[in-house]
Residue, then its C-alpha position, 0 to 999 in steps of 0.5 A: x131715163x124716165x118713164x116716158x121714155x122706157x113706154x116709147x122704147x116698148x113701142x120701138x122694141x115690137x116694131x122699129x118702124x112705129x111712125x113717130x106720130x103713132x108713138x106719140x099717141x099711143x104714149x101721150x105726148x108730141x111727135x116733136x117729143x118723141x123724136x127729140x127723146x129718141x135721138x137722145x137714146x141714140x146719142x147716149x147708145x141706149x138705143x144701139x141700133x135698130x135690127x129687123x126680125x125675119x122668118x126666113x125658115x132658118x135654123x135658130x139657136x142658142x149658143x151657151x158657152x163656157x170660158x177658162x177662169x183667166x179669159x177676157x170674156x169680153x174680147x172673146x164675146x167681140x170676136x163671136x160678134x162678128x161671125x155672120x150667123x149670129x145675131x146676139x152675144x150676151x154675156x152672162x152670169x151662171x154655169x155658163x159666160x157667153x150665150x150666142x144667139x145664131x140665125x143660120x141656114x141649116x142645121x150644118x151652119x149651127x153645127x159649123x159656128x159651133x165648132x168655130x167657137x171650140x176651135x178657140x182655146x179660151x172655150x172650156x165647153x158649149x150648149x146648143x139649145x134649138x130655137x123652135x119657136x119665137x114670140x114677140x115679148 
């Protein structure tokens, strides 16, 4: 990955649905280009996928959670993944091992997620974090 390539991922990162065309000129180059270099980021998965971001009202939140020592943190962060309410789970370094990033109706659907997530044996603790407000970085 070069640097044209991190300048056309910036473009993509802000609005996934920038024209080709319009990348190509805000970055200097061809169209033909700038969709040959995205089709490659997607066939090497650095591109995973393309998501949308809403403003639906919704209660958002971070989710920080702590796991035993002998947990495969992985496979626990797999499971979370495919809970309806979150949108992100990264594994992380520090007190904590997974954060979940959570798009949830109302403050019970936090409150739900988060007693599925210490329902399960492999989590020592949580901490909810609400999101109050988001801004494009």
């Amino acid at each position: 990955m070069d640097s044209l390539d991190r300048e056309i991922l910036n473009v993509l990162r802000r609005d996934a649905r920038t024209p080709y065309t319009e990348i190509a000129t805000i970055v200097g180059t061809s169209e033909g280009t700038v969709r040959n270099r995205v089709e490659r980021l997607e066939d090497t998965n650095v591109i995973e996928r393309f998501t949308v971001s809403t403003r639906t009202g919704n209660v958002k939140a971070m989710v920080e959670i702590s796991v035993a020592v002998d947990v495969d943190t992985t496979a626990v962060s797999e499971c979370m993944a495919e809970w309806n309410e979150v949108d992100f789970v990264w594994q992380v370094s520090g007190e904590e091992d997974i954060v979940l990033v959570v798009d949830a109706a109302d403050t019970r659907g936090v409150n739900d997620l988060i007693t599925k997530a210490r329902s399960l044996e492999e989590v020592k603790s949580t901490k909810t974090r609400l999101i109050l407000e988001e801004r494009l970085g």
